[in-house]
C-alpha positions in Angstrom: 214.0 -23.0 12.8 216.9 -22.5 11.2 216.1 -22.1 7.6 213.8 -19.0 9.5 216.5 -17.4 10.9 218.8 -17.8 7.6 216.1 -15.9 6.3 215.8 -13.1 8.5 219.7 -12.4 8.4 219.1 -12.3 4.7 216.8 -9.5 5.0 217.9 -7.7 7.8 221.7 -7.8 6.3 220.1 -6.6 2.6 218.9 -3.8 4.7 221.3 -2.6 6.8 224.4 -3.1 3.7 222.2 -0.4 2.0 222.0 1.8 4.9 225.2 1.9 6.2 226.8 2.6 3.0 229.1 -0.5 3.0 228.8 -1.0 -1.1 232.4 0.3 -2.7 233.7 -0.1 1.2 236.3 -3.0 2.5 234.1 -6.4 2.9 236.4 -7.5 5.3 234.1 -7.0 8.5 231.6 -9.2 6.9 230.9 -12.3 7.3 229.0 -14.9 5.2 226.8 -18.1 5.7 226.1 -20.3 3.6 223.0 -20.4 1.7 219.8 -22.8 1.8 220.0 -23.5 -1.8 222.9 -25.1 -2.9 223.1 -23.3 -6.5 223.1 -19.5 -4.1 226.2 -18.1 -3.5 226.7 -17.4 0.8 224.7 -14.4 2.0 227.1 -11.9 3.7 226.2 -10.1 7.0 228.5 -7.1 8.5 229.4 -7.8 12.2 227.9 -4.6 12.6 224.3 -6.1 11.9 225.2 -9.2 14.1 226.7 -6.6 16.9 222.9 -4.8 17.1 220.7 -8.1 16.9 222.9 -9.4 19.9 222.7 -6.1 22.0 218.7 -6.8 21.1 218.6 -9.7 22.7 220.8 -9.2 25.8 218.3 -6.2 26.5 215.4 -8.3 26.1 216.9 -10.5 28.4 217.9 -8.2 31.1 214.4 -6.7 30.7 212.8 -10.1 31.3 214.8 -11.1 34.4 214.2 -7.6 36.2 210.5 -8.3 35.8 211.1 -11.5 37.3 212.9 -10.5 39.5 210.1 -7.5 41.0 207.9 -10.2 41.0 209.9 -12.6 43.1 209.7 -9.8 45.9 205.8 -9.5 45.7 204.9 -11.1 49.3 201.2 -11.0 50.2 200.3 -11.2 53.3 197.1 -12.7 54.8 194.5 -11.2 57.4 194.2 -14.0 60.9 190.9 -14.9 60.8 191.6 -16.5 64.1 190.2 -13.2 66.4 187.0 -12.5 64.0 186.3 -16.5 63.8 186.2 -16.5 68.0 184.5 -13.5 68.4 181.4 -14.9 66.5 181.9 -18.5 68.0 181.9 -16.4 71.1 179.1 -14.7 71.1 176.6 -17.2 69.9 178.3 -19.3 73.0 177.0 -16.2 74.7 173.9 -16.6 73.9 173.3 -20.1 74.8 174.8 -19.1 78.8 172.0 -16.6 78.2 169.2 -18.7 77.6 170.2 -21.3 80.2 170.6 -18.7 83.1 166.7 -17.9 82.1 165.8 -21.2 82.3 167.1 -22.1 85.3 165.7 -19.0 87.1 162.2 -20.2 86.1 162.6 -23.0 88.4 161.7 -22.8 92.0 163.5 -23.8 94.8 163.4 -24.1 98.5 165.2 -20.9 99.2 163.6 -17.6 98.7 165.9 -15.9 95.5 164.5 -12.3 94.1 165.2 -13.8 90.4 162.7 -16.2 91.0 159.8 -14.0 89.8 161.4 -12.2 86.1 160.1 -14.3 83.9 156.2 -13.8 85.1 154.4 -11.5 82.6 152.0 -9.6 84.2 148.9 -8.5 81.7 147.5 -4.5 83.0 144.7 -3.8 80.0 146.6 -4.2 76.6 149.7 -4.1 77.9 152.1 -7.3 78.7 154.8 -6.6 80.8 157.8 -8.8 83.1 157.5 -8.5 86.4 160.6 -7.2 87.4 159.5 -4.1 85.0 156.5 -3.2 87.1 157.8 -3.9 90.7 160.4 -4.3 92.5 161.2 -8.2 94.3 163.1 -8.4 97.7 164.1 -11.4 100.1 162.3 -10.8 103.5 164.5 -14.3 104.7 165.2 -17.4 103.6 161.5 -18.5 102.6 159.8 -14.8 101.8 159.6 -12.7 98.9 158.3 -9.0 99.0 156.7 -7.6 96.0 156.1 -4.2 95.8 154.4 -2.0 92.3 155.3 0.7 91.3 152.2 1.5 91.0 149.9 0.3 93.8 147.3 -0.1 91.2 148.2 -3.1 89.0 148.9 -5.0 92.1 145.8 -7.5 91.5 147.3 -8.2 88.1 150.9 -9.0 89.8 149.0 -11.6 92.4 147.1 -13.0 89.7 150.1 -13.6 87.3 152.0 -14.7 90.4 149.0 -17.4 91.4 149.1 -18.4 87.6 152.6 -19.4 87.1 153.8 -22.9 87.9 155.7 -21.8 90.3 152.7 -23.1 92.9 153.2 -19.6 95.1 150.2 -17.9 96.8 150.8 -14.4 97.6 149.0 -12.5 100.4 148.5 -9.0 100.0 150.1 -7.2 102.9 149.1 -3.2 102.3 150.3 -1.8 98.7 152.7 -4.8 98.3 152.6 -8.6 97.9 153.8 -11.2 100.5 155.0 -14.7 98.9 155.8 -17.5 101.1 157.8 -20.1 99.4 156.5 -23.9 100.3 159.1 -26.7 101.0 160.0 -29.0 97.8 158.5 -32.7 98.1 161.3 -35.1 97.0 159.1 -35.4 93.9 159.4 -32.2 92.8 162.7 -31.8 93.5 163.4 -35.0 91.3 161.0 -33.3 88.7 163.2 -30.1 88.9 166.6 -31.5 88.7 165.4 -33.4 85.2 164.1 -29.9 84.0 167.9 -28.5 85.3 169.6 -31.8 83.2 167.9 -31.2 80.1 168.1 -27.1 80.3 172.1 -28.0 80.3 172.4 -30.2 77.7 169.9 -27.7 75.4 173.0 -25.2 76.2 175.5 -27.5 75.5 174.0 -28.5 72.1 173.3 -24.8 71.6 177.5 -24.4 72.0 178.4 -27.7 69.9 176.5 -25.8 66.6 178.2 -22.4 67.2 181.5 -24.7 67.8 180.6 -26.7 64.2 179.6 -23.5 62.3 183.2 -22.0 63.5 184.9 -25.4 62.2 182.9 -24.9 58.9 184.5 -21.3 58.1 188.0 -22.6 59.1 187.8 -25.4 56.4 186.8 -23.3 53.7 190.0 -21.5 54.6 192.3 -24.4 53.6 193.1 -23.1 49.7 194.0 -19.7 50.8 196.3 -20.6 54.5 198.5 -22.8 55.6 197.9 -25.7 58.0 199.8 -24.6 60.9 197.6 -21.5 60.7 194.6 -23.7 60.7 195.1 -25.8 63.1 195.6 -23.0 65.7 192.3 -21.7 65.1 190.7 -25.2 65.9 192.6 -25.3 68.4 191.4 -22.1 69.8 188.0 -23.1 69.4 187.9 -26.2 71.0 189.4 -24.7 73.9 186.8 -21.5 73.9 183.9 -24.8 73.5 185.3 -26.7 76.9 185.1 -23.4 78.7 181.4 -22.4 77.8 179.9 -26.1 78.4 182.1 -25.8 81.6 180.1 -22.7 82.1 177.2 -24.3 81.6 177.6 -27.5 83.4 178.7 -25.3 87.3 175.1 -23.4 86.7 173.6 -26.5 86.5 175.5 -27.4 89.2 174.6 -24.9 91.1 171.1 -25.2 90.5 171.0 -28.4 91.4 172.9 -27.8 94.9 170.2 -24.9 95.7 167.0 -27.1 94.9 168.6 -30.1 97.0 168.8 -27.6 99.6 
């Protein structure tokens, strides 16, 4: 290294003596190092020459340190995932509530509920349609439903869906409407129904355990790009949105339960 920089002091100064006109002038602001070869006499540099090459390199330098200094203040800043994470955990959560309301208004219990009859499909020609599309289902008391049609026509089709679903009810038909009287539970099928509640709750809570795990998946591939504390609260959030949908879950079972015990 320092043989190279003998040598470009040697060049620049052969330079710079025959530009600045220092040949025939007073030698005394030069100075001189001593050569590589022995047998050379000392190359002279004016302190001119030395003056620029330092100026050089204090401007690099100050050059370099305000770049790294502009970079220094770069902050990025990071979007929360927290409130787009939830809002997906949330609605597939959603979904499973959903599903186990339906299932539970399938079942049949002693009390006379208009709900009871959505899920029938009624068949009129090519057409497949819910009941609660094609009439309208009212609570006469306690143990009597009212079905009326819209159109007074596809009322055989409603008695015959009605007659074919497990729901073991036997309309009458009372003018342009339908008359179901609901029949007391047995104890066997009230045990029968309250396993079909049990299981239709646990389906939901399963159904909210996978939108909880694929929430927790999306977190961890979060962990290069922000920091733990942040990552932890979004867990955190999650588990706590989980316990209040199987919660959810668990009262309409609950409930279900408490109406076909009835």
């Amino acid at each position: 290294m320092a043989i190279f920089l003998r040598r470009a002091f040697s060049y620049r100064n052969a330079l710079l003596l025959r530009s600045s006109g220092l040949y025939g002038h007073d030698l005394s602001q030069l100075i001189s190092f001593p050569s590589c070869d022995s047998e050379s006499p000392p190359r002279v540099f004016p302190l001119r020459a030395l003056d620029f090459l330092g100026e050089s390199r204090r401007g690099y330098a100050k050059g370099r340190k305000s770049r790294d200094e502009s970079a220094g203040n770069t902050v990025e800043f990071l979007p929360d995932m927290g409130p787009t994470i939830k809002d997906n955990a949330s609605s597939q959560m959603d979904a499973a509530i959903s599903a186990l309301s339906g299932e539970l208004s399938k079942l049949r219990t002693g009390r006379a509920s208009s709900g009871m009859l959505d899920h029938i499909i009624v068949e009129t020609g090519d057409v497949k349609l819910p009941l609660n599309q094609i009439a309208v289902v009212s609570v006469m008391d306690s143990k009597t439903l009212s079905i009326n049609p819209f159109d007074p026509t596809v009322l055989k089709h409603i008695e015959k869906a009605i007659v074919s679903s497990p729901l073991g009810l036997n309309p009458k038909v009372d003018g342009d409407r339908l008359i179901a009287v609901i029949p007391p539970l047995t104890k066997e099928h009230i045990q029968a129904v309250c396993r079909v509640v049990t299981k239709s709750c646990e389906d939901s809570r399963q159904s909210i355990r996978r939108a909880r795990q694929k929430a927790m998946d999306t977190i961890k591939k979060l962990q290069s790009t922000y920091p733990k504390d942040d990552l932890k609260r979004m867990e955190k959030e999650v588990d706590e949105l989980t316990k209040k949908y199987i919660k959810t879950a668990e009262d309409l079972s609950k409930a279900k339960e408490k109406e076909i015990s009835s």
